[in-house]
Structure formats: C-alpha cells, structure tokens
MILUMVEX-829987 format. One record per atom (N, C-alpha, C, CB): x, y, z; atom name; residue in three letters. Coordinates in steps of 0.2 Angstrom, whole numbers, padded with zeros to 4 digits. Glycine has a CB too. Example, Ala and Ser with C-alpha at 12.3 -4.5 7.8 and 13.67 -1.06 7.14 Angstrom:
! MILUMVEX-829987
pt px=0066; py=-0028; pz=0039; atom=N; type=ALA
pt px=0062; py=-0022; pz=0039; atom=CA; type=ALA
pt px=0066; py=-0016; pz=0039; atom=C; type=ALA
pt px=0057; py=-0022; pz=0045; atom=CB; type=ALA
pt px=0064; py=-0011; pz=0035; atom=N; type=SER
pt px=0068; py=-0005; pz=0036; atom=CA; type=SER
pt px=0064; py=0000; pz=0039; atom=C; type=SER
pt px=0070; py=-0003; pz=0029; atom=CB; type=SER
END
This chain:
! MILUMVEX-829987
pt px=0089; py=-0021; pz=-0017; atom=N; type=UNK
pt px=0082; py=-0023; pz=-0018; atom=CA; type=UNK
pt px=0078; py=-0017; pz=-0020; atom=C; type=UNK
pt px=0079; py=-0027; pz=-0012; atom=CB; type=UNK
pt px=0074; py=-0018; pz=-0024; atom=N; type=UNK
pt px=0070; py=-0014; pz=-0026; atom=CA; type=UNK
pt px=0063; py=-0012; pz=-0021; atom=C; type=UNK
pt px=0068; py=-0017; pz=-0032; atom=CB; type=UNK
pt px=0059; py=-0004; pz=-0023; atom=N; type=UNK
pt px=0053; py=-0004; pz=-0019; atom=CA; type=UNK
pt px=0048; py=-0012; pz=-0020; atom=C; type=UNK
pt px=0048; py=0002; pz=-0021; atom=CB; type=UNK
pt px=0046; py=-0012; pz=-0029; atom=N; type=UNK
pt px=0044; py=-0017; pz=-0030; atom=CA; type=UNK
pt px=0046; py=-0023; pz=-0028; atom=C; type=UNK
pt px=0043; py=-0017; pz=-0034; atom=CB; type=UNK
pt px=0050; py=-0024; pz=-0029; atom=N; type=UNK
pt px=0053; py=-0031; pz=-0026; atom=CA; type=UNK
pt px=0052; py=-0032; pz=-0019; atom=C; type=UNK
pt px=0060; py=-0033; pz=-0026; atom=CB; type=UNK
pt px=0054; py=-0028; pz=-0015; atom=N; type=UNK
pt px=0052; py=-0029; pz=-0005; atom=CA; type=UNK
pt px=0043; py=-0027; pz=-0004; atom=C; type=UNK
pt px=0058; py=-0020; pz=0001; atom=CB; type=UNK
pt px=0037; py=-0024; pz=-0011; atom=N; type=UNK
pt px=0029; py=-0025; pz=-0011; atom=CA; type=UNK
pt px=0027; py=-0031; pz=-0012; atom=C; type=UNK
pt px=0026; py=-0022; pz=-0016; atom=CB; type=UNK
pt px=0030; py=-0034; pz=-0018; atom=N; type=UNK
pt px=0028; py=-0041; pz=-0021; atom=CA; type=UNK
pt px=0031; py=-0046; pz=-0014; atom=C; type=UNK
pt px=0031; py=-0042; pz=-0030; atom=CB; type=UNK
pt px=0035; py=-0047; pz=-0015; atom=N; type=UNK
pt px=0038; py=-0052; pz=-0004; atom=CA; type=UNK
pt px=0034; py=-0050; pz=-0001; atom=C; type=UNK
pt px=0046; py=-0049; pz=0002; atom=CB; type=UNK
pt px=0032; py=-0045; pz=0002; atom=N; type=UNK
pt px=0027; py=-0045; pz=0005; atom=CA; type=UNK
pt px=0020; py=-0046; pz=0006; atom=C; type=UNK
pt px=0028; py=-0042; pz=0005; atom=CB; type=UNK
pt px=0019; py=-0045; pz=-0002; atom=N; type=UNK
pt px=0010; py=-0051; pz=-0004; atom=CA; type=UNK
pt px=0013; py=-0057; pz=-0003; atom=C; type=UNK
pt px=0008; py=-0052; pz=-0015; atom=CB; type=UNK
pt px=0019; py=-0059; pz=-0006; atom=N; type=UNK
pt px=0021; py=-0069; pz=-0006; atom=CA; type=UNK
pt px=0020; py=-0070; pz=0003; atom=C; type=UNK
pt px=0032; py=-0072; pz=-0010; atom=CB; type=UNK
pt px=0022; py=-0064; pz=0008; atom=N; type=UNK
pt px=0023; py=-0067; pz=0015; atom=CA; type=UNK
pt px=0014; py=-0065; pz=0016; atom=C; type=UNK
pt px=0029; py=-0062; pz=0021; atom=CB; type=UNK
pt px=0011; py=-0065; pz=0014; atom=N; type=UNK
pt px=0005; py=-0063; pz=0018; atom=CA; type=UNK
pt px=0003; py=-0058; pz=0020; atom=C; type=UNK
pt px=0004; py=-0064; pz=0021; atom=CB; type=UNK
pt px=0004; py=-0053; pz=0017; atom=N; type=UNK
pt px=0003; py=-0044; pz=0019; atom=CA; type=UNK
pt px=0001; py=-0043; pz=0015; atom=C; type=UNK
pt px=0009; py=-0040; pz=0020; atom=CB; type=UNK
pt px=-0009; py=-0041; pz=0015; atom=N; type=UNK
pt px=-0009; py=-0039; pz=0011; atom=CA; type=UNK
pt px=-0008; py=-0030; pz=0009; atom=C; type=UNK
pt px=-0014; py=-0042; pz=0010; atom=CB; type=UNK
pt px=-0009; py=-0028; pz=0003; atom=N; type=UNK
pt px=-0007; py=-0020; pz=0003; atom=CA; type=UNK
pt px=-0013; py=-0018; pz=0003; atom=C; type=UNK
pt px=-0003; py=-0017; pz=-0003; atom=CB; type=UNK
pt px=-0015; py=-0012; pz=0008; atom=N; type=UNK
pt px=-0019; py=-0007; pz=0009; atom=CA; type=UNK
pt px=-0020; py=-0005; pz=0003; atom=C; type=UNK
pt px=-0017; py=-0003; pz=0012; atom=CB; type=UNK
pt px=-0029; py=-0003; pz=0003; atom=N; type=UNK
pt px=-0033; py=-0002; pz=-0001; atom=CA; type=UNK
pt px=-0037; py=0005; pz=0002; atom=C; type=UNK
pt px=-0036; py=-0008; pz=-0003; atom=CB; type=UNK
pt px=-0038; py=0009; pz=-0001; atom=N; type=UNK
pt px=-0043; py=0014; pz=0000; atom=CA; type=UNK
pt px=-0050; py=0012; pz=0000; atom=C; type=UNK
pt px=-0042; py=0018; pz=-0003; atom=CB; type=UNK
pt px=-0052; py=0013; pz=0008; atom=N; type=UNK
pt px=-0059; py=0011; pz=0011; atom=CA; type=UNK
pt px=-0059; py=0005; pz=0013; atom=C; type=UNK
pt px=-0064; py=0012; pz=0007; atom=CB; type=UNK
pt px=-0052; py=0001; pz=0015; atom=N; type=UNK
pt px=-0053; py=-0005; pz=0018; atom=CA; type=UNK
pt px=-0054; py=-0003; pz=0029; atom=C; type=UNK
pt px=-0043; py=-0011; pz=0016; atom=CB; type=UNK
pt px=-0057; py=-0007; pz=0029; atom=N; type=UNK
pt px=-0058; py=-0006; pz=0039; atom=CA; type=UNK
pt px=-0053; py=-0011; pz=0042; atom=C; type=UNK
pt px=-0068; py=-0009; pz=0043; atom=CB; type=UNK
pt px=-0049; py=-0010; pz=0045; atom=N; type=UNK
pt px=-0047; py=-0012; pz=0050; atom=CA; type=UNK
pt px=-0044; py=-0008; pz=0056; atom=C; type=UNK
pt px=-0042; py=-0016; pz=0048; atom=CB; type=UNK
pt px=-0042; py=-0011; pz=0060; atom=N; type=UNK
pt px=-0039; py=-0008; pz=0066; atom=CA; type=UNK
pt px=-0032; py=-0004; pz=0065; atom=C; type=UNK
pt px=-0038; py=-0013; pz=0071; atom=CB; type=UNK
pt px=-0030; py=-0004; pz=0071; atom=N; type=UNK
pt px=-0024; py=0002; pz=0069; atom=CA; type=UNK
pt px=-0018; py=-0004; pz=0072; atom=C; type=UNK
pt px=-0024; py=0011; pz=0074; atom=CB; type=UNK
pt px=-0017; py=-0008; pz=0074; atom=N; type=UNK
pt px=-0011; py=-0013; pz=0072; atom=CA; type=UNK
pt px=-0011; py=-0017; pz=0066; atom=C; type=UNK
pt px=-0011; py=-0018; pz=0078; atom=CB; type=UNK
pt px=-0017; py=-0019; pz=0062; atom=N; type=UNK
pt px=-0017; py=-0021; pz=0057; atom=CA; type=UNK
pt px=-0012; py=-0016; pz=0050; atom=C; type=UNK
pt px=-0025; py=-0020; pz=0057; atom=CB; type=UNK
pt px=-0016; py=-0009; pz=0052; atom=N; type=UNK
pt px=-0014; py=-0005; pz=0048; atom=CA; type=UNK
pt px=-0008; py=-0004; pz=0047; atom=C; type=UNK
pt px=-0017; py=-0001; pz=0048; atom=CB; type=UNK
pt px=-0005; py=-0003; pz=0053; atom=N; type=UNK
pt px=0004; py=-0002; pz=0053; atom=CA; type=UNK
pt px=0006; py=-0009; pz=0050; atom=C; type=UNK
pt px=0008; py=0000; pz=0064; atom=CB; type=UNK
pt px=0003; py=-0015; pz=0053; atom=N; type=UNK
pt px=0009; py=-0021; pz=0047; atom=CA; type=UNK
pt px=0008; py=-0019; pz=0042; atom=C; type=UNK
pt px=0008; py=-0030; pz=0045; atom=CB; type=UNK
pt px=0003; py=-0017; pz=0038; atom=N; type=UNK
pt px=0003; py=-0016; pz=0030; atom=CA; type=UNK
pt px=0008; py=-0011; pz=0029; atom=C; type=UNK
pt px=-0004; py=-0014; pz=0026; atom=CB; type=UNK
pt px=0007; py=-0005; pz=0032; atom=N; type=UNK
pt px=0009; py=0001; pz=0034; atom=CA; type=UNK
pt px=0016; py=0002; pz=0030; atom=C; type=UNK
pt px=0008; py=0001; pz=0042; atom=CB; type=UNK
pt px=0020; py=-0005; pz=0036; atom=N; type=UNK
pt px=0027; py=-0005; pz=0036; atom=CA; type=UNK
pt px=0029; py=-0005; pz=0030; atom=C; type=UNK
pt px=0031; py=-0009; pz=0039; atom=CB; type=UNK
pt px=0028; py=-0010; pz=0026; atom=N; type=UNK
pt px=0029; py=-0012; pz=0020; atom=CA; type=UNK
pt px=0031; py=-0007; pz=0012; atom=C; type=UNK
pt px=0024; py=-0016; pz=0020; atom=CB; type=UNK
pt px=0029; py=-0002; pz=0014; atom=N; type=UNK
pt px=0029; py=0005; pz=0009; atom=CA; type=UNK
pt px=0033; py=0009; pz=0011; atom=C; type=UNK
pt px=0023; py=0008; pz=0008; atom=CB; type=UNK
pt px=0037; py=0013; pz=0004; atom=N; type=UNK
pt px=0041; py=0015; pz=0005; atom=CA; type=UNK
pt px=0041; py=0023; pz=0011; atom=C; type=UNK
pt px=0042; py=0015; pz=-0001; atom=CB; type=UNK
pt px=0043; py=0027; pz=0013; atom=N; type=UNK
pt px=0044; py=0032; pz=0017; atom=CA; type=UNK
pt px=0039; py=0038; pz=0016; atom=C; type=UNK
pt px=0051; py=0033; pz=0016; atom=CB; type=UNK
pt px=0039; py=0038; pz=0006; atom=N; type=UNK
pt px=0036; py=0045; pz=0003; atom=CA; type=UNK
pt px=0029; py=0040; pz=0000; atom=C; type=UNK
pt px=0043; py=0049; pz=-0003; atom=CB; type=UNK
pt px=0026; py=0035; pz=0003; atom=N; type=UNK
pt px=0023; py=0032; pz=0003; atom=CA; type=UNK
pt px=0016; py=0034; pz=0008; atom=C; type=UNK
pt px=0027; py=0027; pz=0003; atom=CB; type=UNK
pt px=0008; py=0037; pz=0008; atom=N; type=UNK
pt px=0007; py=0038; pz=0013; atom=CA; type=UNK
pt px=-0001; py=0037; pz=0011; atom=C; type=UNK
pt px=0010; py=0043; pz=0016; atom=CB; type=UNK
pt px=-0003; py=0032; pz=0018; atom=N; type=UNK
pt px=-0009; py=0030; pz=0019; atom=CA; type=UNK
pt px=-0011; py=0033; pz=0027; atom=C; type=UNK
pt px=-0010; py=0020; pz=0018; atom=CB; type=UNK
pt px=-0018; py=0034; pz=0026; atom=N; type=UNK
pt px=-0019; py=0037; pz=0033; atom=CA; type=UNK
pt px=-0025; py=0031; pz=0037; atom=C; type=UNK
pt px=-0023; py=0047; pz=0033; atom=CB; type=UNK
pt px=-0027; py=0031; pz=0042; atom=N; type=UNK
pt px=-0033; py=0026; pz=0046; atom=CA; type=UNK
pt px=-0036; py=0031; pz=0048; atom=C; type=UNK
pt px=-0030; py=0020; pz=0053; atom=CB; type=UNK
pt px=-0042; py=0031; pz=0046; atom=N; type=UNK
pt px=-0045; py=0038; pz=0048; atom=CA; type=UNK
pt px=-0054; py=0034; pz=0051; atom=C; type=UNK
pt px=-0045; py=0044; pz=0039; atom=CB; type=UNK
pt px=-0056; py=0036; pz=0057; atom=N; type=UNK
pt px=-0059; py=0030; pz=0060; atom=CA; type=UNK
pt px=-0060; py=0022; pz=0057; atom=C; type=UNK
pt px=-0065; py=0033; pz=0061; atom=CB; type=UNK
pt px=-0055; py=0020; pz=0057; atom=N; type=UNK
pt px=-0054; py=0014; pz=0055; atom=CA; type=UNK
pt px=-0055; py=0011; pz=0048; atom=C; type=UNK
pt px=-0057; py=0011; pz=0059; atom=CB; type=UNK
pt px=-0054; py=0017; pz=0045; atom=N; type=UNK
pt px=-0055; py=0015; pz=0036; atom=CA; type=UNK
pt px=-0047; py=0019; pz=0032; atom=C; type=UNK
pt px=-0064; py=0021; pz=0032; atom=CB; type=UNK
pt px=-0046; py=0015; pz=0029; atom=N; type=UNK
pt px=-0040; py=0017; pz=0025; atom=CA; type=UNK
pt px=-0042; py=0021; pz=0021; atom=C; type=UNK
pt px=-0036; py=0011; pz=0021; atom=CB; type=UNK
pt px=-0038; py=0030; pz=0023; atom=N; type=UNK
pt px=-0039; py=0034; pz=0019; atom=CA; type=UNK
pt px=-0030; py=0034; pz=0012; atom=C; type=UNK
pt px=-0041; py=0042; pz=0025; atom=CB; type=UNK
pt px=-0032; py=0032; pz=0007; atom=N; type=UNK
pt px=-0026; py=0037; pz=0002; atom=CA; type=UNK
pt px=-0026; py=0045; pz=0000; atom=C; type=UNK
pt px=-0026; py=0033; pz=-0007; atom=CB; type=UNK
pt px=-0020; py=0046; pz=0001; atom=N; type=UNK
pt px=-0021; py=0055; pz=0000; atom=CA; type=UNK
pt px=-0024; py=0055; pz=-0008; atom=C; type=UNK
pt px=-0012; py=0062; pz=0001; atom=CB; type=UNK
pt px=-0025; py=0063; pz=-0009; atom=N; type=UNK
pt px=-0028; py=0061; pz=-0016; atom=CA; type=UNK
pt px=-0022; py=0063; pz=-0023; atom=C; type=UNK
pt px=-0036; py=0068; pz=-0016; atom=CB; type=UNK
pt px=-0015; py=0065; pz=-0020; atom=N; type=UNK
pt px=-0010; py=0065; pz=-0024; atom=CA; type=UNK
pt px=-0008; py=0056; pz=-0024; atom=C; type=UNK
pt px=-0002; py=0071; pz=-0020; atom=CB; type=UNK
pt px=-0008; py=0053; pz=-0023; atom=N; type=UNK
pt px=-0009; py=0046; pz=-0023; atom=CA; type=UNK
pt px=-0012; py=0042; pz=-0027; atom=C; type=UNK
pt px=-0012; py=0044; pz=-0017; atom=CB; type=UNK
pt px=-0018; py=0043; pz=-0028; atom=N; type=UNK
pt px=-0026; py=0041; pz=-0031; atom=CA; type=UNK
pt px=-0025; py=0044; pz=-0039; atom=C; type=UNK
pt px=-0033; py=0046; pz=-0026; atom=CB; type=UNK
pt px=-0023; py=0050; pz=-0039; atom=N; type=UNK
pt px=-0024; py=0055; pz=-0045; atom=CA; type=UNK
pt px=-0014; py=0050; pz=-0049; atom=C; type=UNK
pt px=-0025; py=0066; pz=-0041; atom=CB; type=UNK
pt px=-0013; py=0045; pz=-0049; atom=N; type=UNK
pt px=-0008; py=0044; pz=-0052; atom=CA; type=UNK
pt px=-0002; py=0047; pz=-0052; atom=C; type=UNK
pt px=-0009; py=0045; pz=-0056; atom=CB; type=UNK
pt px=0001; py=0050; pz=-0045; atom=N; type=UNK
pt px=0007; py=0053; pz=-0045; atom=CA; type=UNK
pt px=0013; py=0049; pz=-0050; atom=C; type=UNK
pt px=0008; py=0052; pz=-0038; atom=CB; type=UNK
pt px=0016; py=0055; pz=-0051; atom=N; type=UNK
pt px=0021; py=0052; pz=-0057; atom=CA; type=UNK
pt px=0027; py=0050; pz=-0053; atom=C; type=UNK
pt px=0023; py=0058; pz=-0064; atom=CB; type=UNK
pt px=0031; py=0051; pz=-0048; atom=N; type=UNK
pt px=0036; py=0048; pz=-0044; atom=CA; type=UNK
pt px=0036; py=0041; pz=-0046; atom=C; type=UNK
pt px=0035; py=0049; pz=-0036; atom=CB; type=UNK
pt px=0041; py=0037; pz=-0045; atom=N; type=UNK
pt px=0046; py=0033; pz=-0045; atom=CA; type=UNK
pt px=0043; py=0027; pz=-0039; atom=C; type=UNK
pt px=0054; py=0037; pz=-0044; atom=CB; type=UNK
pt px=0041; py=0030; pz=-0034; atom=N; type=UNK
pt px=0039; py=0026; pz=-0029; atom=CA; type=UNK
pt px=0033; py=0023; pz=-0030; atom=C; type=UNK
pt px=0040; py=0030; pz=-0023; atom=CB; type=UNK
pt px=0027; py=0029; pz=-0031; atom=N; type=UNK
pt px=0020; py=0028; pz=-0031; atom=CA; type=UNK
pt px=0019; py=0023; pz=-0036; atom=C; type=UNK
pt px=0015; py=0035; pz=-0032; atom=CB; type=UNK
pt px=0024; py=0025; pz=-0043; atom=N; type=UNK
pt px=0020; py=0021; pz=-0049; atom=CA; type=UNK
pt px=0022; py=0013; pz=-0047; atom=C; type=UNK
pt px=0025; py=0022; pz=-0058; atom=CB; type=UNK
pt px=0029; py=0011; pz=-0043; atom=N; type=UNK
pt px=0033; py=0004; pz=-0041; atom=CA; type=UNK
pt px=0028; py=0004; pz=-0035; atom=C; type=UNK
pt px=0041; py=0004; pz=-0039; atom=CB; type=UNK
pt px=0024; py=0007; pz=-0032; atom=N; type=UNK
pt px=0018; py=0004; pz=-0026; atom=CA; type=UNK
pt px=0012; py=0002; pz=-0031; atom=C; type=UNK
pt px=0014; py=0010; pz=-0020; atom=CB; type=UNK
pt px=0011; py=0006; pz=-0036; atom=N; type=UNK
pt px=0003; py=0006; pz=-0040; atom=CA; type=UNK
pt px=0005; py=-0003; pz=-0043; atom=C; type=UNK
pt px=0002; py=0015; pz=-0048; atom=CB; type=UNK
pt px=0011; py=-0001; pz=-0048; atom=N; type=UNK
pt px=0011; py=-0010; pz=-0052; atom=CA; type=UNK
pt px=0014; py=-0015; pz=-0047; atom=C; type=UNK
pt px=0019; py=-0011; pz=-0060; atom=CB; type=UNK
pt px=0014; py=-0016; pz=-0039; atom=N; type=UNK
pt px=0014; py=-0020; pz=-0036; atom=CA; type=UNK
pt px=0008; py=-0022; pz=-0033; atom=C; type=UNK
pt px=0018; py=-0020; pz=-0033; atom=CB; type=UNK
pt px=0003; py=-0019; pz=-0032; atom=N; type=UNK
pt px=-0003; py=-0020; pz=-0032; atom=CA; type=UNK
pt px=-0005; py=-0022; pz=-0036; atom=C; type=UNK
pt px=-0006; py=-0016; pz=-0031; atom=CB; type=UNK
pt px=-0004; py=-0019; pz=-0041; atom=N; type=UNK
pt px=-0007; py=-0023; pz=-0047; atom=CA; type=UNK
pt px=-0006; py=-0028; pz=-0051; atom=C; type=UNK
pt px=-0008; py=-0021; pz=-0051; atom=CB; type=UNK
pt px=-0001; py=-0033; pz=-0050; atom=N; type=UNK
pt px=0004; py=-0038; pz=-0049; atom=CA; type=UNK
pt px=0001; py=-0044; pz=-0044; atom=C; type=UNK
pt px=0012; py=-0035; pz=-0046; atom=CB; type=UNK
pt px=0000; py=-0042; pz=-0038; atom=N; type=UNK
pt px=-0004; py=-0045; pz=-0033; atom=CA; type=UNK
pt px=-0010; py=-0046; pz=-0032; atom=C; type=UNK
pt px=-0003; py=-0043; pz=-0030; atom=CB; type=UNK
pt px=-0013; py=-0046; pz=-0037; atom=N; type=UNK
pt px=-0018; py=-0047; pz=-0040; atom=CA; type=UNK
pt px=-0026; py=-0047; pz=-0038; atom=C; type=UNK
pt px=-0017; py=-0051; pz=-0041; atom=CB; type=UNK
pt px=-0032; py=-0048; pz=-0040; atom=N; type=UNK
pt px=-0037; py=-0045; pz=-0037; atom=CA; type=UNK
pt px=-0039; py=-0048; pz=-0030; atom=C; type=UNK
pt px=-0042; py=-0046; pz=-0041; atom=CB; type=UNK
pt px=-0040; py=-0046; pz=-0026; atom=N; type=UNK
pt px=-0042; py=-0048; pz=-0017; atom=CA; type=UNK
pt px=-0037; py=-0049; pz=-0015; atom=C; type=UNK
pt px=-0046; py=-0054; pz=-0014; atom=CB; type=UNK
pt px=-0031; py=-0044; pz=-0014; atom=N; type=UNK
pt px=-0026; py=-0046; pz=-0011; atom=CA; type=UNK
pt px=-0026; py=-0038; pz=-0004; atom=C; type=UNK
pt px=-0020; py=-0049; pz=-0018; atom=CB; type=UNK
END
C-alpha cells in the first residue's frame, strides 16, 4: 500500500486530515496524527495545529507531495 492510498482510507473511514490552524484537543490530534507517514510532521501547539514551515513551503519529498494530493483529493472541509 501506498502513503496515498493508506491518506485517502483514512478520509473514506472518517479521519479527517489535519490542517494548519485547526483547534482541537490532544487525543483528537494523535487520531489524525497516526495516519501520516513517520517523516510526516504536525505539531498541537496550545491546541491549534501547527505545520512546520518546510511542510507549507512545498517540500519536494516523495511523502509531503503524497500527503499534500491526498488532501487535496479529499476534498474541501474535510
């Protein structure tokens, strides 16, 4: 299985993916959390989802671009 493929299953189960400057709690954030790959990294920073700024700025890796087009796949409010 692919990153993308185990992102997008995870929208179809109801998980959504973390967005920068969403509020939730911190068990919230670990379900989403799990879902992404290892080299994959979101922080909870008083309860708002921080993305680092290598993340944001388009990282070129293999992982970030198969997290970015499953997000984007998953469509708006998700």
């Amino acid at each position: 299985m692919t990153i993308l493929h185990n992102l997008r299953q995870a929208v179809k189960n109801g998980v959504p993916l973390l967005e920068n400057g969403d509020r939730m709690k911190q068990p919230e954030f670990h379900r989403r959390y799990q879902v992404y790959p290892d080299d994959v990294t979101f922080e909870l920073v008083g309860g708002n989802v921080a993305i680092p700024v290598r993340f944001r700025k388009r990282c070129p890796c293999r992982r970030c671009r198969a997290a970015r087009a499953a997000h984007r796949a998953a469509g708006p409010g998700s």
